[in-house]
C-alpha positions as CSV (number, residue, x, y, z in Angstrom):
1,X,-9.5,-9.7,-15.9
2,X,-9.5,-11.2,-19.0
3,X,-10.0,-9.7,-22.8
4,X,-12.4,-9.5,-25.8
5,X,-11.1,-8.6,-29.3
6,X,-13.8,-6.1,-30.7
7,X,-13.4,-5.6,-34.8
8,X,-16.0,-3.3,-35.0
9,X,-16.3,-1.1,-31.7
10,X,-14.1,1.2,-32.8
11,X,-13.6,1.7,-36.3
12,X,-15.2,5.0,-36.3
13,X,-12.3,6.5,-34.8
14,X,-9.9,5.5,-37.9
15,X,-10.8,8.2,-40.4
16,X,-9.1,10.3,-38.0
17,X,-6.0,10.7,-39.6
18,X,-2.9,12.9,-39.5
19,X,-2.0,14.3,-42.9
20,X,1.4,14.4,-44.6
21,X,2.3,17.7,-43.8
22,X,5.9,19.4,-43.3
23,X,7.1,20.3,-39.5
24,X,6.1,24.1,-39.8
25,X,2.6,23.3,-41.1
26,X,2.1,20.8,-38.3
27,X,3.7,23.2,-35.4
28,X,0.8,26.0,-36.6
29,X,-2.0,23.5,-36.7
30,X,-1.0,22.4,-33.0
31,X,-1.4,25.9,-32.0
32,X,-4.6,26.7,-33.7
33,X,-6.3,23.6,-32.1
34,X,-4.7,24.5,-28.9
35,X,-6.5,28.0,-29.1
36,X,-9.8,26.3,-29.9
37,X,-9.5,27.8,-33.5
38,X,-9.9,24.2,-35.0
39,X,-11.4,21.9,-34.1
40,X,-9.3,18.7,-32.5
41,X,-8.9,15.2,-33.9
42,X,-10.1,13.7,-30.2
43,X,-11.4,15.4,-26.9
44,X,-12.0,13.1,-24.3
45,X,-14.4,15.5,-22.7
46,X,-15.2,16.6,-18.8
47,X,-12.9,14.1,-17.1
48,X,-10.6,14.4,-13.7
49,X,-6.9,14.7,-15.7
50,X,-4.0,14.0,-13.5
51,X,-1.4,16.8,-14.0
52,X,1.8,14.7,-13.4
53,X,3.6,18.2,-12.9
54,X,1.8,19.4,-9.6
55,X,0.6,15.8,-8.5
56,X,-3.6,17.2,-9.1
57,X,-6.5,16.7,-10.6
58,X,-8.1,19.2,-13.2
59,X,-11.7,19.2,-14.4
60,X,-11.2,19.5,-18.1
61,X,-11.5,18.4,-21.7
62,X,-8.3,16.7,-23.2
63,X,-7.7,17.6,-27.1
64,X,-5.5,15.6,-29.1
65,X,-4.5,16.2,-32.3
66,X,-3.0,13.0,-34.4
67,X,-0.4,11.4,-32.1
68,X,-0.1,14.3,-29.4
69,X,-2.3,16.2,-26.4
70,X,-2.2,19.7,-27.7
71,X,-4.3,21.2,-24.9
72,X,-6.4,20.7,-21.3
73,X,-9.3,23.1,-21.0
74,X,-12.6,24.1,-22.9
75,X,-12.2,21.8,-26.1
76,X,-14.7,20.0,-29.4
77,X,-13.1,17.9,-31.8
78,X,-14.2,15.8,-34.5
79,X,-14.7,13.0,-32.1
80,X,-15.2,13.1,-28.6
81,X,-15.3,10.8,-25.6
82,X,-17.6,11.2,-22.3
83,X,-15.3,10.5,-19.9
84,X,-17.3,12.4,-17.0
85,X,-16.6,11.1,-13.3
86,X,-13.6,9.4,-14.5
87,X,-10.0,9.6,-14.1
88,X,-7.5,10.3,-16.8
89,X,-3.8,9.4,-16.5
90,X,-0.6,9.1,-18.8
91,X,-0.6,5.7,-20.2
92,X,1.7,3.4,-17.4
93,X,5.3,2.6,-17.8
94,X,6.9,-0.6,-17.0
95,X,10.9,0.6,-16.1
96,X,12.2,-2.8,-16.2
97,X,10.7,-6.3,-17.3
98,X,11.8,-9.5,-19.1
99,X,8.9,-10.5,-21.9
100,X,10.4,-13.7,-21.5
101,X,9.3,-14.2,-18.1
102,X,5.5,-13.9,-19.3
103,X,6.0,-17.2,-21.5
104,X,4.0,-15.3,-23.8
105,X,5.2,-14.3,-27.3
106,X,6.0,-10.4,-27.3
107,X,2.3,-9.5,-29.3
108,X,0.0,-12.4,-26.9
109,X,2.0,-10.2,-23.9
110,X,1.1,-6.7,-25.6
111,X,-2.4,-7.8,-25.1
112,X,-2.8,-8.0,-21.7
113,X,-0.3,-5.0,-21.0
114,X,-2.6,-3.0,-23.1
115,X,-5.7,-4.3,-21.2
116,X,-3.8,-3.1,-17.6
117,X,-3.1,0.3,-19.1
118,X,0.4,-0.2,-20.0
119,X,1.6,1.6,-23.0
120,X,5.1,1.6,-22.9
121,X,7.8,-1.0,-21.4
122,X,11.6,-0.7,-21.4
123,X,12.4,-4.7,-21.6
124,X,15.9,-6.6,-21.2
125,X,15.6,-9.3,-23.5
126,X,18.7,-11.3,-22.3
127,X,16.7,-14.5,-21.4
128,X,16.6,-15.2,-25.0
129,X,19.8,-13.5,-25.8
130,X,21.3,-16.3,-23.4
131,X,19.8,-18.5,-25.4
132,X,20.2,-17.2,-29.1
133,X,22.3,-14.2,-29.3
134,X,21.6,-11.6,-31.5
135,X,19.0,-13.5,-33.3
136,X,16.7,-13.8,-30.4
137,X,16.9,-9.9,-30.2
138,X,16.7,-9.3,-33.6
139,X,13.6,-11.7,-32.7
140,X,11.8,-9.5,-30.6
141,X,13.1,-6.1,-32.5
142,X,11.4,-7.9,-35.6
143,X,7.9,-9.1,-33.5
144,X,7.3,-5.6,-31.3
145,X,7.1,-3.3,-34.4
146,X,4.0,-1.7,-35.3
147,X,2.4,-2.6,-32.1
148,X,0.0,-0.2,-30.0
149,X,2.7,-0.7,-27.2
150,X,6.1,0.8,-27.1
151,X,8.7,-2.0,-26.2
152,X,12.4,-0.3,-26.3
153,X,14.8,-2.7,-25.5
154,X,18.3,-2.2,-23.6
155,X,21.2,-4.1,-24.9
156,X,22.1,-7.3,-23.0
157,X,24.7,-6.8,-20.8
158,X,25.6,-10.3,-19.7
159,X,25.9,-12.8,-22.4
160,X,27.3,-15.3,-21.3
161,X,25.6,-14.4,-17.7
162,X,29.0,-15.3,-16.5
163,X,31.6,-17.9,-16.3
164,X,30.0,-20.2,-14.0
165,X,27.8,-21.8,-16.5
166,X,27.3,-22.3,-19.9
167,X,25.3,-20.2,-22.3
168,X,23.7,-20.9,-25.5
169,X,25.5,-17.8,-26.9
170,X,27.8,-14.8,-26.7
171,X,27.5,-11.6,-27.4
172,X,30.5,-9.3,-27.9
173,X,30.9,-5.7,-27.5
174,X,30.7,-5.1,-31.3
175,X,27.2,-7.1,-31.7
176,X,26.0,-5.3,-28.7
177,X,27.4,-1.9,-30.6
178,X,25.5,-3.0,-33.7
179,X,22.1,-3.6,-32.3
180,X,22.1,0.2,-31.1
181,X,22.3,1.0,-34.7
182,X,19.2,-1.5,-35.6
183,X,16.6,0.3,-34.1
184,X,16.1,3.7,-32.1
185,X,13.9,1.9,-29.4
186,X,17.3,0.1,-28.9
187,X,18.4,2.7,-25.5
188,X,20.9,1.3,-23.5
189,X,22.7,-1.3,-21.5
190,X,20.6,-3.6,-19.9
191,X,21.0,-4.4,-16.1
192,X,24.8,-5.2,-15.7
193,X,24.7,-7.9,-13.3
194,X,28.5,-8.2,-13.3
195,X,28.9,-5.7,-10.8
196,X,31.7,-7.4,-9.4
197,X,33.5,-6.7,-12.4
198,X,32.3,-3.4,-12.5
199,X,33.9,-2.5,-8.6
200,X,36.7,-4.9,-9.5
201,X,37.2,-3.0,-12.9
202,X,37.7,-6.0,-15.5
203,X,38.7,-5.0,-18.4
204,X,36.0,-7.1,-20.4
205,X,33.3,-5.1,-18.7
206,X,35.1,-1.7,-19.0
207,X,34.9,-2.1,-22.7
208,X,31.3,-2.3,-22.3
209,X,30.9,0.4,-20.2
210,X,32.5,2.3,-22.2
211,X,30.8,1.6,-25.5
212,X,27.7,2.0,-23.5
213,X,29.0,5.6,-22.1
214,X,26.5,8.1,-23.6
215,X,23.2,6.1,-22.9
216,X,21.3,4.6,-20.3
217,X,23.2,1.9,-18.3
218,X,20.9,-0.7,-16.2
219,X,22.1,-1.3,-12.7
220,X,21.8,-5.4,-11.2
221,X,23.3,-4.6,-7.3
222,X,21.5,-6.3,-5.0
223,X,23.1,-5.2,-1.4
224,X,25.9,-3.1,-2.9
225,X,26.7,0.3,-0.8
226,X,29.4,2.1,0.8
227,X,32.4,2.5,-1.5
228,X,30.9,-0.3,-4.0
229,X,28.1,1.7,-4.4
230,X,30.5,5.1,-5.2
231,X,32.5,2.9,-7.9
232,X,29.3,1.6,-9.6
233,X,27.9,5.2,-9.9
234,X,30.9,6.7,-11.0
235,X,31.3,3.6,-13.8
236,X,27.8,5.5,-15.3
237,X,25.5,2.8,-13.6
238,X,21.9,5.0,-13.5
239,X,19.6,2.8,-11.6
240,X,19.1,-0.4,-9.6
241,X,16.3,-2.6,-8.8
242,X,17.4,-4.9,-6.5
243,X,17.0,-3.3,-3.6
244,X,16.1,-5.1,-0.5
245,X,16.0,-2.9,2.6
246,X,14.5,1.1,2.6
247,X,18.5,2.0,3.7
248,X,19.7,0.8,0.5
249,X,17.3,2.7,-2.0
250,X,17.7,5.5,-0.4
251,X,21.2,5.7,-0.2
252,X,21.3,4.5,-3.9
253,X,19.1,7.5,-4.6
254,X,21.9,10.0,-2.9
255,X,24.3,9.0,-4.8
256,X,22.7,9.7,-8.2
257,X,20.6,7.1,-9.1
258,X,17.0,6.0,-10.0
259,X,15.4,3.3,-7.6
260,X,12.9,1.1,-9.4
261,X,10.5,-0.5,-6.7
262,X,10.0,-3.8,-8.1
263,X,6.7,-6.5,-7.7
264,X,7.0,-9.3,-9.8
265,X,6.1,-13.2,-9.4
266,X,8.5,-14.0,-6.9
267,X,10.1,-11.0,-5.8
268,X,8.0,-9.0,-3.3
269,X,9.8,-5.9,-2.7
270,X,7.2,-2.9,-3.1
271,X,5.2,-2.9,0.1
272,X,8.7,-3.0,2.0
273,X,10.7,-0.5,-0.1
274,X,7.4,2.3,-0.1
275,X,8.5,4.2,3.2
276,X,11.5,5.3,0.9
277,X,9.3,7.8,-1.0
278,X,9.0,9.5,2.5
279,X,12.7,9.8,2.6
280,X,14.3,10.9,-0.8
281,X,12.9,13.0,-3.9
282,X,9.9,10.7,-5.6
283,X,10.8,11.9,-9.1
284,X,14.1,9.2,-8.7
285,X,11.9,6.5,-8.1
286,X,10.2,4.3,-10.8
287,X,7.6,1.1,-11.1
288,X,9.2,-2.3,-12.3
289,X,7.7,-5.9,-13.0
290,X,11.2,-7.2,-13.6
291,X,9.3,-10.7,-13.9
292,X,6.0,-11.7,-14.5
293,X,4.1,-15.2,-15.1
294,X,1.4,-15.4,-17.5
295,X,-1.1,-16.4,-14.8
296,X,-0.3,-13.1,-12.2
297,X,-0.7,-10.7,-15.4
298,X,-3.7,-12.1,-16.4
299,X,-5.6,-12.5,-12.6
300,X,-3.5,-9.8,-11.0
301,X,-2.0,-7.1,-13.5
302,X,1.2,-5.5,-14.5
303,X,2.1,-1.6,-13.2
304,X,-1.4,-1.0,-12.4
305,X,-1.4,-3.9,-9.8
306,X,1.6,-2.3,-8.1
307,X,-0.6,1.1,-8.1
308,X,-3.4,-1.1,-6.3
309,X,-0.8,-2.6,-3.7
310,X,0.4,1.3,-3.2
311,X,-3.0,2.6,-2.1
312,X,-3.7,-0.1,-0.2
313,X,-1.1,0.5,1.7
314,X,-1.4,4.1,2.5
315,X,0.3,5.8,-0.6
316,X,-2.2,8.5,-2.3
317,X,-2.7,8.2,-6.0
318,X,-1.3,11.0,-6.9
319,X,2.2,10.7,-5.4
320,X,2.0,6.7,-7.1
321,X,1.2,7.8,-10.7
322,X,4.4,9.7,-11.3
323,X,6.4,6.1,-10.6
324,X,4.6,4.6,-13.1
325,X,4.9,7.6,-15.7
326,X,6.5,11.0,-16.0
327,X,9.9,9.8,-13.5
328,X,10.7,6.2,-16.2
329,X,10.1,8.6,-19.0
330,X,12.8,11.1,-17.2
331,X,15.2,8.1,-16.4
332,X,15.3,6.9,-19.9
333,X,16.1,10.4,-21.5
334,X,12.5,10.3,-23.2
335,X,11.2,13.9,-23.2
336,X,7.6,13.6,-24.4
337,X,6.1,10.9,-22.7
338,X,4.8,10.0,-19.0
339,X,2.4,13.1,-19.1
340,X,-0.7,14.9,-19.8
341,X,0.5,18.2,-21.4
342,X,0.7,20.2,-24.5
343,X,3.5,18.5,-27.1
344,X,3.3,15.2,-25.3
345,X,2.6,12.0,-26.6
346,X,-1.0,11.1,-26.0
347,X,-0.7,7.9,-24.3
348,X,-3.4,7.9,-21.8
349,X,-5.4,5.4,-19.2
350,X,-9.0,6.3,-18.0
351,X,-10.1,4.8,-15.2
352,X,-13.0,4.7,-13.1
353,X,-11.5,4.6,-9.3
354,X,-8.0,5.1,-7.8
355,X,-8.5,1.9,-6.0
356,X,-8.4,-1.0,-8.7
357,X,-6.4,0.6,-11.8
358,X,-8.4,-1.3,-14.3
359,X,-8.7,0.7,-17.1
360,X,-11.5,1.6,-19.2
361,X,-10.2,3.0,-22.2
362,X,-6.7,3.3,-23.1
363,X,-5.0,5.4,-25.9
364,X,-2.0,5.2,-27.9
365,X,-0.4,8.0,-29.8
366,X,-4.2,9.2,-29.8
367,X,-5.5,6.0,-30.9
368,X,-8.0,4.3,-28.6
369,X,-6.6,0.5,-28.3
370,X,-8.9,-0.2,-25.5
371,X,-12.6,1.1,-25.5
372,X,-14.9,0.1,-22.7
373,X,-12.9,-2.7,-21.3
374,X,-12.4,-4.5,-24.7
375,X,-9.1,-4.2,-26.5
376,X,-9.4,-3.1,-30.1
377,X,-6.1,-4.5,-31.7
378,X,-5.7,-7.7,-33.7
379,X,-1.6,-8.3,-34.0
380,X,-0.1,-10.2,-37.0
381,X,0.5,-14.0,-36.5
382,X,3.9,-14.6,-34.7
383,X,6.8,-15.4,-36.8
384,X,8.6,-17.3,-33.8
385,X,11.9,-18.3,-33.7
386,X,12.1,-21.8,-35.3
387,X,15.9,-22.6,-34.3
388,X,15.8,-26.0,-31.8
389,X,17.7,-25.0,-28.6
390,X,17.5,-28.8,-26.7
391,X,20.8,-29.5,-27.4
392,X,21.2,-32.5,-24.5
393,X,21.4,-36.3,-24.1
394,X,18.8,-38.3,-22.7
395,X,19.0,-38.7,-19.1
396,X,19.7,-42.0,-17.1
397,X,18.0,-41.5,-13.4
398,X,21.7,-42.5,-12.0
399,X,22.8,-39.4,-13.5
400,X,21.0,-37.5,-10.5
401,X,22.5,-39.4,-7.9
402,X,25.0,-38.2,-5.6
403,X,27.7,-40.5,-3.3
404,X,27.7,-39.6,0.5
405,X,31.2,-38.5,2.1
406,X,32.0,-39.9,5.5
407,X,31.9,-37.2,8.0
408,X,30.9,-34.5,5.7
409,X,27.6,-31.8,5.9
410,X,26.0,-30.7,2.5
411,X,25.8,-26.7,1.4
412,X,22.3,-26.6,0.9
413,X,20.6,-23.4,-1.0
414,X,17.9,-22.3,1.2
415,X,15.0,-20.5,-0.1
416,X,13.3,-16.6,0.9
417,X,10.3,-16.4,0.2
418,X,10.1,-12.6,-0.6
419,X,12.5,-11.8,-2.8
420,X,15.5,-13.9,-4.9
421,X,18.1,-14.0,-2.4
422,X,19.5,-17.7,-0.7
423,X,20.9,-18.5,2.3
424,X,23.6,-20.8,2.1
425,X,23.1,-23.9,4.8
426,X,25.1,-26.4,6.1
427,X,23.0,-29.3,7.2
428,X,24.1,-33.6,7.9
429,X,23.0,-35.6,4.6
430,X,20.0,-38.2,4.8
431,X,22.2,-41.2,3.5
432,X,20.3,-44.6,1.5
433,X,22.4,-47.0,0.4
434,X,25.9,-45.0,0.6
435,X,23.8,-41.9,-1.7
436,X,22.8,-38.7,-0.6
437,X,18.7,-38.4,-0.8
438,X,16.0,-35.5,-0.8
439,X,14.5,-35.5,2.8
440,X,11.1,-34.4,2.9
441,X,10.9,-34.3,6.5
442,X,13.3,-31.5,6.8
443,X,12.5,-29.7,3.4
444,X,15.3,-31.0,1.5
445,X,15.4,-31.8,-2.3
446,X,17.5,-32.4,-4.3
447,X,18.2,-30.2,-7.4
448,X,20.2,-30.8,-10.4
449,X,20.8,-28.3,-14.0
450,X,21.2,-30.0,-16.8
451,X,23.2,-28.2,-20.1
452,X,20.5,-27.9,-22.9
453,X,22.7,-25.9,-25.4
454,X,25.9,-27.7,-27.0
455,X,25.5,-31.2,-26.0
456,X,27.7,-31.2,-23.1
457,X,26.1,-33.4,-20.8
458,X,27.1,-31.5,-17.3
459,X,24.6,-31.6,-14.9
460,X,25.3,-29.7,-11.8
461,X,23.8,-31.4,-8.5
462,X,23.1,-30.1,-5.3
463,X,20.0,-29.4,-2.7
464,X,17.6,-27.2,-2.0
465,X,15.3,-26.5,1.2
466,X,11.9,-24.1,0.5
467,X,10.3,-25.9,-2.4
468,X,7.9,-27.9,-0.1
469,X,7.6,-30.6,-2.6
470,X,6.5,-34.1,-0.9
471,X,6.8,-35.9,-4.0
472,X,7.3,-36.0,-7.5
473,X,9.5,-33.7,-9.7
474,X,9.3,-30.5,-11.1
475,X,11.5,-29.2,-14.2
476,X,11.7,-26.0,-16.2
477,X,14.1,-25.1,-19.2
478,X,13.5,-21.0,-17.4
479,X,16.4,-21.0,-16.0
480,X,18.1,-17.3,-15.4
481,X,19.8,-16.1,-17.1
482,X,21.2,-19.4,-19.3
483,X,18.3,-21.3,-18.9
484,X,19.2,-24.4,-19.1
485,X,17.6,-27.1,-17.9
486,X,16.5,-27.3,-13.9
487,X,14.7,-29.8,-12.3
488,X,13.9,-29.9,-8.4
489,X,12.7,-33.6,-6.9
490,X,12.2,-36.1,-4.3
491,X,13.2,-39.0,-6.2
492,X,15.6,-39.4,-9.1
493,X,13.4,-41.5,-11.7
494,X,10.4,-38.8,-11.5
495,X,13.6,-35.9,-12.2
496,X,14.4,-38.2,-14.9
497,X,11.6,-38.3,-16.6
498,X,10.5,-34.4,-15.6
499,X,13.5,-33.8,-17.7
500,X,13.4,-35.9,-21.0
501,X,9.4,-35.1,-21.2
502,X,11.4,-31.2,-21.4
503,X,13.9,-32.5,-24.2
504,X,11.0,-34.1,-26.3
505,X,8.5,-31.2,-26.5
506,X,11.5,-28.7,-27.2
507,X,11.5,-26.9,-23.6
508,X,9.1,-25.8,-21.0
509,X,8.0,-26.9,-17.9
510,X,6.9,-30.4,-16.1
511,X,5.3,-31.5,-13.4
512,X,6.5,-35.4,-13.2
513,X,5.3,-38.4,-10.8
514,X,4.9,-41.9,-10.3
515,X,7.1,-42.4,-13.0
516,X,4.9,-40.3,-15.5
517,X,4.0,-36.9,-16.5
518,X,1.2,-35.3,-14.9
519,X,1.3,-31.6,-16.5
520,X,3.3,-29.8,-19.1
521,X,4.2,-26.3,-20.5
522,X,5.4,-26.4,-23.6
523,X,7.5,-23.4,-24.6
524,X,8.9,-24.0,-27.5
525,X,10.2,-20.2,-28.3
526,X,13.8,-20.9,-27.1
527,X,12.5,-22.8,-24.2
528,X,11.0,-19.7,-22.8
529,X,8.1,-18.8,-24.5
530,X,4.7,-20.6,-25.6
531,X,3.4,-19.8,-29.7
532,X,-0.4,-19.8,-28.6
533,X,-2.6,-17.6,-26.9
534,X,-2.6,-16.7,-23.3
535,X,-6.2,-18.0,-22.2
536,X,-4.7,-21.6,-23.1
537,X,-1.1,-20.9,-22.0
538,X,-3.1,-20.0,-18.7
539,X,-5.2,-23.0,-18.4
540,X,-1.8,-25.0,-18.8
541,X,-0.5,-23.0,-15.9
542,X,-3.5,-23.7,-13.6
543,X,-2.9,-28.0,-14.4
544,X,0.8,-27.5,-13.5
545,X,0.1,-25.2,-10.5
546,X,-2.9,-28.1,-9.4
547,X,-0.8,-30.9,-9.6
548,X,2.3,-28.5,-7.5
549,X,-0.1,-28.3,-4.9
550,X,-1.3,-32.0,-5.0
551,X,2.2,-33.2,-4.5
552,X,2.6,-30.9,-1.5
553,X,3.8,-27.5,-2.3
554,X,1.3,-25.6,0.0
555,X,-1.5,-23.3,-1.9
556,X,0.1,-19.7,-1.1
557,X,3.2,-20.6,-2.7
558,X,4.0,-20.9,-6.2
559,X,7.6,-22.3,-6.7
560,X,7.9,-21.7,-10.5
561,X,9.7,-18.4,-10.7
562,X,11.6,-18.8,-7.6
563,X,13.0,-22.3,-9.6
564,X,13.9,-20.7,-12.6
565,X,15.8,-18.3,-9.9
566,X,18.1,-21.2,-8.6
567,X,20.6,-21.3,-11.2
568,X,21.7,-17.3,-11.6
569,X,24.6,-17.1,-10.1
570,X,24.8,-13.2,-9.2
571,X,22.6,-13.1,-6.5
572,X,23.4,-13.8,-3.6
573,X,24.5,-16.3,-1.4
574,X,24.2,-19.8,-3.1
575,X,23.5,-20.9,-6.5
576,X,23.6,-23.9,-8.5
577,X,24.5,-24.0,-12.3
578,X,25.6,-27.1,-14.5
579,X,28.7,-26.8,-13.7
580,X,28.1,-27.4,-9.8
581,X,27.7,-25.1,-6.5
582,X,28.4,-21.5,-6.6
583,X,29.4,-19.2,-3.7
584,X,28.3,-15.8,-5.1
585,X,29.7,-14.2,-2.1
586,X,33.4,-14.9,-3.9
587,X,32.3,-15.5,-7.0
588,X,33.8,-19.3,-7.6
589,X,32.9,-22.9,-7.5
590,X,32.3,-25.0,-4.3
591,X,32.1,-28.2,-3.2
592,X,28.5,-29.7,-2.5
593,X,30.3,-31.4,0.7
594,X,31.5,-29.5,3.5
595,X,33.4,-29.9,6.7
């Protein structure tokens, strides 16, 4: 899937316009269209319309006036769309993602959503809150308006992420208060990943909670139940998607909450949390990305790719659609979108088959933004965040290296493959020279995170087994949820020079070996994002990926998002941030060495 910008294909649909008339006027022109006494702005005529409501299929015209559907039945209008044989849906909804995690900037990324049928996203933007603060928010507040996509944002929940590590900002409760008063696509608190100090009831997190009382609050639990789980929902905590295990979601779901079923670029949870729609009521479960790489979007999809995954695995159509629309609309306390109905917002997706969710048109507030496959918007040019955020020495290759302890084992972090979870290992060091070395025999790098913010120069070392690297050196400066500066490697001069290639262009990843680099990134949006389009931000992706693979990392496996992973220390069991080893299980530093 890729797109086409068309200037031309549609600009007979913008004369129809809505005039500037008072709320009474407009209510009795709804109702005279809906009757089939006037004519309506749009019909998209003859189609299969998915009724959201009864979880069917009608055979019937669609008539939208200005931004809303006003009725489904026998309808003309002053323009109208064939859309015979095909399927017409609410546009999709994505209930959780990071735009950050796309490396795109918010209007390249609202290109492709749009092309997959996505019309509405609720997005955390705490990556670059992490970052910058309230200036990265006010960033993407500032870059998402006036778009043919709907981005609401929750309010960061976690910045600083936590104590463990060091952040490029802080937000406090009365910043977080103020950006609810910016913008009424500002809804809630995003995911609060403290939950430790949500069950533990600290008090900074309390005060958060409770200036967050009366909106949505974003659950981050990954394997909490039992009385945990009782003292998150009573804190207000209204969903979670970090579930790992069908036992989990559903016992989430009796105790209040929304489940969102999650597929992104490295965690895989959807085919294995499904079977919970055969054990709870489907209207509490939603459709999340969480995270999403600029090549899987682009060769995959977003929501519509978890809709493909769902059939393919046995799920009808019509019990996956509501996921992806009317149930996220419902979570979010949004009463006129996610449906096909009189008074809602006519957001809609037409598609040819239930098997491949690529859309063929897609409309926004009645507006077609995608007509036969080719997207029909042309966004201002990015304003981008200039502020430099690689704030960090120059790095000397014996700042990777680590002395051996006599009689000692190492912790080593060791990868799954299916979701974000590590194990934490205890396994006998291979010792050179008196120093602690990767071992590519037994899968073992070594892995270091390097402070890019304030100049600190604290680089956290430890090792890591699941990367698969046979040499060479990968670093990234996406690194959750502080992002600073990780770099995984078989020797220290190619991590050395993975990471100053990332100081010098301003952040982003590399691909380093034989002393040189052989592929680079460069996001220079707060380390996170690229400020060009996605075909070449792609093709950049495909030479980092090729020369992953040529340094060992097998085909299948695409370590990227699973390395920008390594460093968030709220999920579970080991971490690694610049300030050294974390045990998440307690919360606290450890030692690399162990007995």
């Amino acid at each position: 899937m890729w797109y086409n910008v068309s200037k031309t294909t549609l600009s007979v649909f913008r004369e129809v316009t809505v005039m500037d008339i008072g709320t009474k006027e407009r209510i009795a022109m709804d109702i005279a269209v809906a009757q089939g006494l006037q004519q309506a702005d749009l019909v998209l005529k003859g189609g299969h319309v998915f009724n959201v409501f009864t979880r069917s299929w009608e055979e019937a015209d669609v008539a939208i006036r200005g931004t809303h559907v006003v009725g489904i039945g026998a309808y003309s209008g002053k323009r109208e769309i064939d859309v015979r044989g095909q399927y017409v849906t609410p546009g999709l909804m994505d209930a959780h993602v990071h735009l950050e995690s796309s490396m795109l900037s918010p209007r390249e990324l609202a290109k492709i959503l749009l092309l997959n049928g996505v019309t509405t996203v609720f997005a955390d933007p705490h990556e670059i809150a992490n970052v910058l603060g309230a200036e990265g928010i006010e960033f993407f507040l500032s870059e998402t308006e006036e778009m043919p996509l709907t981005v609401y944002l929750q309010v960061p929940s976690c910045v600083p992420a936590t104590h463990l590590d060091t952040s490029g900002a802080e937000l406090t409760v009365a910043d977080m208060e103020a950006l609810t008063k910016r913008s009424p696509r500002v809804r809630g608190l995003a995911e609060m990943m403290n939950y430790p100090g949500v069950i533990n009831g600290a008090d900074d997190v309390l005060e958060k909670l409770a200036a967050f009382s009366d909106r949505i609050i974003d659950g981050h639990a990954p394997g909490v139940t039992g009385p945990e789980l009782e003292a998150l929902a009573a804190a207000g905590v209204a969903n979670d998607h970090e579930c790992n295990t069908v036992a989990e979601a559903r016992e989430k779901v009796a105790r209040g909450m929304y489940v969102f079923l999650r597929e992104g670029s490295a965690a895989h949870n959807l085919v294995d949390l499904l079977p919970v729609l055969d054990e709870v009521d489907e209207r509490r479960c939603c459709l999340c990305t969480d995270d999403r790489h600029v090549d899987d979007l682009i060769e995959q999809g977003s929501i519509n790719y978890l809709l493909e995954i769902g059939v393919t695995q046995g799920v009808a159509a019509e019990r996956l659609l509501p996921l992806a629309t009317l149930n996220t609309a419902e979570c979010f306390g949004l009463r006129r979108l996610g449906a096909i109905a009189p008074g809602f917002t006519a957001d809609l997706c037409v598609f040819d088959d239930l098997e491949r969710f690529q859309p063929v048109h897609v409309f926004k507030e009645g507006r077609p933004v995608v007509f036969r496959g080719r997207l029909d918007w042309e966004s201002k040019p990015l304003r981008g965040v200039a502020v430099p955020t690689m704030h960090m020495p120059a790095l000397d290759p014996d700042r990777f290296r680590i002395p051996g302890e006599a009689g000692k084992q190492l912790r080593v972090l060791r990868l799954s493959q299916n979701n974000l979870t590590t194990e934490a290992l205890r396994l006998p060091p291979r010792l050179v020279d008196g120093l602690a070395v990767s071992d590519t025999e037994r899968d073992v790098l070594k892995l270091a995170v390097c402070e890019r913010h304030h100049g600190t120069g604290n680089v956290g070392l430890g090792f890591v087994q699941g990367i698969q690297l046979k040499r060479g050196a990968i670093g990234t400066t996406v690194g959750h949820d502080s992002h600073n500066l990780t770099v995984v490697g078989v020797d220290d001069e190619d991590m050395a020079v993975a990471a100053n290639r990332l100081r010098d262009i301003g952040g982003g990843i590399v691909v380093a070996a034989d002393g040189e680099v052989k592929a680079s990134l460069p996001l220079p949006i707060a380390g996170l994002m690229s400020d060009r389009q996605a075909d070449v931000v792609n093709a950049e992706m495909k030479q980092l990926l090729f020369w992953i693979h040529e340094l060992g990392v097998p085909e299948e496996f695409n370590p990227l998002m699973v390395l920008s992973f390594l460093s968030l220390p709220v999920i579970p069991e080991l971490r690694l941030t610049d300030r050294g080893l974390v045990d998440v299980t307690h919360f606290t530093h450890v030692s690399i060495w162990t007995d």
